[in-house]
N, C-alpha and C positions, 0 to 999 in steps of 0.2 A: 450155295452151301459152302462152309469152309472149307480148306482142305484138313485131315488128319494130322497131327504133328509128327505120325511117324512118315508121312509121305516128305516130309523136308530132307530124308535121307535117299534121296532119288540116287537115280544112276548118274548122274553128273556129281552130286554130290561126293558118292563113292568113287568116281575117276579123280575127282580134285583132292581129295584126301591122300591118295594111290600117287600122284603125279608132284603134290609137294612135300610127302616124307620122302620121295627118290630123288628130289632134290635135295635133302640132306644128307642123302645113303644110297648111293648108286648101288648097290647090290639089289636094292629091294624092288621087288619082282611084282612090277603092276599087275602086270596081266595074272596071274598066280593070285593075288591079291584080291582082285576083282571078281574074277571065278570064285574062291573062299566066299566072299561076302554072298555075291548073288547066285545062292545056290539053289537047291530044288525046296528049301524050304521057308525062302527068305519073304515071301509076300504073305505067309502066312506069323511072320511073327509080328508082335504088336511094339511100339514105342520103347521101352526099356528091354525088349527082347534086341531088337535091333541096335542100340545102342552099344550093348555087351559083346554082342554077334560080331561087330564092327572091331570091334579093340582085340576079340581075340585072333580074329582073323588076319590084324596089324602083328600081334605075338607070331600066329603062323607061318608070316612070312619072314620075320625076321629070324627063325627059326631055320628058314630055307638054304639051303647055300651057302655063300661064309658068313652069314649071320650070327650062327650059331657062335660064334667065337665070338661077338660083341658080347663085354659084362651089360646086366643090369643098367650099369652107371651111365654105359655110354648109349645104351637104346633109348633112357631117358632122355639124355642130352640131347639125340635127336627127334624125339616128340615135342620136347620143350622149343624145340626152333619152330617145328612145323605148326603146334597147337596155337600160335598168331596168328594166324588165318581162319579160325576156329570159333564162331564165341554163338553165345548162345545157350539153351539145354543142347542141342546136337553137340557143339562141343566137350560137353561134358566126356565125349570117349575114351579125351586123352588120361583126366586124371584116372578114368576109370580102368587104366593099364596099371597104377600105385596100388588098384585097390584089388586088381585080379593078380600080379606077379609082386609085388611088392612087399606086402608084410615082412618079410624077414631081412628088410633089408630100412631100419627102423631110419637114422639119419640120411638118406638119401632120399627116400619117401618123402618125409616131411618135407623137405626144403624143395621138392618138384612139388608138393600140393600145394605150396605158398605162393608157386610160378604159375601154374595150372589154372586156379583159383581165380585169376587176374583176368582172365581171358574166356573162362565160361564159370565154372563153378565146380568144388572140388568137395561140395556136401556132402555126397553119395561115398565116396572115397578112402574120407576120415574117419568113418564110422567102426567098419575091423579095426582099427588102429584102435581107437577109445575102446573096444570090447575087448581086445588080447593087452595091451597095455595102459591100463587108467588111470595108473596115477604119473606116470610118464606124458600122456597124451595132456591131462589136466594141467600141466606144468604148462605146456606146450600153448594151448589154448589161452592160457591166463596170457602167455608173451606175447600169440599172435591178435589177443585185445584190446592191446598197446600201438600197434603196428601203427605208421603212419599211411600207409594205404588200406582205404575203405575196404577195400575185398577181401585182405586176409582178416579186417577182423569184422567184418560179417561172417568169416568159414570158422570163427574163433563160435559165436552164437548158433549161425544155421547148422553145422555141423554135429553137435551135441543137444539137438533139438526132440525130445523125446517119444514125440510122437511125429517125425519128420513124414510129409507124405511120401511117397514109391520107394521109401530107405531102408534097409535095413535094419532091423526093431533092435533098440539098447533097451531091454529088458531093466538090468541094473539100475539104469536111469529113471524109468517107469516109476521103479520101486523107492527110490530113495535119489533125489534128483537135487541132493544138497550141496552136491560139487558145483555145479552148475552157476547159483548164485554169487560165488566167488567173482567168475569169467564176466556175467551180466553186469554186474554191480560197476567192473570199468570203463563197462557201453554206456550207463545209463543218461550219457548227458553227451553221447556221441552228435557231433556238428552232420553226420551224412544220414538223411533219410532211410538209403539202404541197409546201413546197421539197423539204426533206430526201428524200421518194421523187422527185422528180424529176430533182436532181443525180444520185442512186442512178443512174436509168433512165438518164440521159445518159453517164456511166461505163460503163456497163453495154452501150451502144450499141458505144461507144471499142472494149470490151475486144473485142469481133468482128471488128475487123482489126487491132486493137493491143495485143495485151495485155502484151505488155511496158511500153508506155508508163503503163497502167493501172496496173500492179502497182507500176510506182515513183511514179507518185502517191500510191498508198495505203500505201505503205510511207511518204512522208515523212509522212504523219497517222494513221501505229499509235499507237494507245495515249497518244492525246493526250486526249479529250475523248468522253462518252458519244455526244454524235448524233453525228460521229463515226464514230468504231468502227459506229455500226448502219452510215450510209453505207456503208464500205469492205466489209460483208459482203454488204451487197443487192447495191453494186456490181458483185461478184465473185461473184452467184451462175451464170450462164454458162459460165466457167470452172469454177467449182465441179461443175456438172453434167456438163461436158466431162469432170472427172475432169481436170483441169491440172495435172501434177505440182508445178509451184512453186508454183502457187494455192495446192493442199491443205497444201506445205509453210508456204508463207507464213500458213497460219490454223492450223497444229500438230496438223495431225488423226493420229490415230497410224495406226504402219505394222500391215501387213497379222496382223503375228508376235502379234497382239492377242487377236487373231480366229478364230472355227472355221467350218467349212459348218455351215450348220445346214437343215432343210429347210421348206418353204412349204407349209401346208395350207391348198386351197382349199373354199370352199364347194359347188363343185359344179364337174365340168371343163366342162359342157357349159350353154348358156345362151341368151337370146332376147336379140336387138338390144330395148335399151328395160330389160333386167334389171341388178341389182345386184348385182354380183361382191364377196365379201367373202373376205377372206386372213388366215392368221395366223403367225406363225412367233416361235420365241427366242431369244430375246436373244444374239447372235452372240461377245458378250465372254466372253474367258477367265483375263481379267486379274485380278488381286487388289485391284488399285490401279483407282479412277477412270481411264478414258481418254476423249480427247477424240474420240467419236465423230458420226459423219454418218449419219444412214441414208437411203439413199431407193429409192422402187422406179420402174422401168424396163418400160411397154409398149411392145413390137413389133407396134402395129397394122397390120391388113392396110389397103391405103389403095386409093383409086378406080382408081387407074394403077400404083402401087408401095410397097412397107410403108413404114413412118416409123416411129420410135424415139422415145418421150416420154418422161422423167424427171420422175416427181414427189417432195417431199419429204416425208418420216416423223416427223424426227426429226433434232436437233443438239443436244449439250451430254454430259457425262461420262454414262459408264456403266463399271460392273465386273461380277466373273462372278457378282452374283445373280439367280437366275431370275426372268424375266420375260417375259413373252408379249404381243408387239406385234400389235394387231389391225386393219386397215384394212377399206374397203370403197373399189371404185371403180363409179360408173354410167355403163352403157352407151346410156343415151340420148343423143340427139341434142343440142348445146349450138350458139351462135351461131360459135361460133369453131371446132369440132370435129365432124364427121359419123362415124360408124361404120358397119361396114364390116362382113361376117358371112365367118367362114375361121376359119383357127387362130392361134391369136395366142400369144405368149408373155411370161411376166411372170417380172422378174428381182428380186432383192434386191441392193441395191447398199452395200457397206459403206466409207465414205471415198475412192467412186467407184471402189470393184474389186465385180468380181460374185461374192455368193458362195453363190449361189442362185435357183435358175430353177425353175418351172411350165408346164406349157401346158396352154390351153385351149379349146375352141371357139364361138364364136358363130356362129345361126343368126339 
């Protein structure tokens, strides 16, 4: 079994943190330091408990002794030395010293999240800044989507992401999230993958209370430029899974008249939580001609409190009516994001997001 990601912040971890800001700050008091972190309540906090835990614990000490007389300016200067050893989500702690002491100290911040950024990710960070300053921060974001380094202008997209997972909610953005396409609109033909999915995921946020607004951004940039086109598909895969009639229209998936039932054999109807389910079924085309098909399949997990409905993907690109037998497997073990659930469950085949094929099965 894996380990947890907040077990990454072991007691070594927390001594090597301790041992290289005192190589930038001889005042600061490992042992003091160490004791703060691992306290009486630290194996009970979870991943972002731990992570905050850590940073303020870094404040506490520098608080200690003649700490206290370092400005702001200069305790950043030395995190920014030390957070080179750092990368990762665990590094994330250092920016997250901008986002716990920082606010009122608007030009210093910024230009340590730009450093930060470089080195783990300064996502979490930017977020009070856009919610106490917006139209300052939007300034800001527009110039760090310029940047000649890929990571400050991924933090220009990930950071104003509106529905960002473990972040802090920008409500405002939720609401009206028109700023937003200004900053993207300078990614959209970004040479680094790592922008490129990030604008993707920010669209992709939009299109959950907007998708109209979504679909006309992506319309003004069809069929313009390869990254690109990937953008506007990742974008739109929510919608796509929604089964969005303009979505599907807007990516030319063909109509139903294509298509026939076909049926799903499974490997076994009955099965153990922890086993591997495998399905197969043919090629649903009846067409002569290539058509621009979607496939994907659809569980109705039984869940703790009430079932939930997951779509995953198979299959996109042309297909015509020669036989072919699509094979999948899905596992029923336990993952960090997903727990399973033992009842009858049902699995559907989904063809350009109409169902044209259902199973059921049970887990014990």
């Amino acid at each position: 079994m894996s380990q947890l990601l907040k077990h990454n912040y072991s007691c070594s971890y927390i001594k090597n943190v301790a041992t290289t800001i005192q190589h930038f700050d001889a005042a600061f008091d490992t042992g003091f330091f160490i004791r703060t972190v691992l306290n009486e309540h630290w194996d009970t906090f979870e991943l972002k408990q731990r992570m905050y835990h850590i940073t303020r614990s870094i404040h506490d000490t520098f608080m200690k002794n003649h700490s206290p007389h370092k400005t702001y300016k200069q305790r950043i200067g030395i995190l920014k030395k030390a957070c080179r050893n750092f990368g990762g989500y665990e590094g994330m702690l250092f920016p997250a010293y901008v986002e716990l002491y920082g606010l009122n100290d608007f030009d210093i911040s910024i230009e340590a999240m730009a450093h930060f950024t470089r080195f783990s990710s300064a996502e979490f960070a930017v977020r009070p800044f856009i919610a106490q300053y917006p139209e300052q921060m939007f300034k800001q974001l527009s110039l760090w989507a310029e940047s000649t380094d890929p990571h400050i202008r991924r933090l220009a997209s990930e950071g104003c992401r509106p529905r960002l997972p473990w972040a802090t909610s920008l409500p405002a953005l939720k609401a009206d999230p028109s700023a937003i396409f200004p900053v993207l609109d300078k990614m959209m033909t970004d040479e680094s993958l790592y922008v490129r999915k990030s604008v993707a995921n920010n669209l992709n946020d939009i299109s959950k209370d907007h998708p109209a607004l979504v679909l006309a951004f992506c319309r003004a940039w069809k069929n313009r430029q390869a990254e690109s086109e990937w953008i506007i598909k990742r974008a739109c895969r929510s919608l796509l899974k929604n089964a969005d009639a303009e979505t599907l229209s807007f990516f030319e998936y063909s109509d139903v008249s294509h298509y026939r039932p076909v049926a799903i054999r499974l490997s076994c109807n009955k099965l153990m939580l922890g086993d591997t389910l495998e399905f197969t079924f043919p090629s649903p085309v009846v067409s002569a001609l290539p058509v621009k098909t979607r496939l994907e399949f659809a569980i109705h997990f039984v869940g703790k409190n009430r079932p939930r409905r997951k779509v995953f993907h198979l299959h996109d690109g042309e297909l015509d009516h020669q036989p072919r037998i699509f094979r999948h497997t899905y596992s029923f073990s336990d993952k960090t994001t997903r727990k399973h659930y033992p009842g009858e469950h049902l699995l559907e085949l989904l063809v350009n997001g109409q169902k044209m094929a259902s199973a059921k099965f049970t887990v014990f």
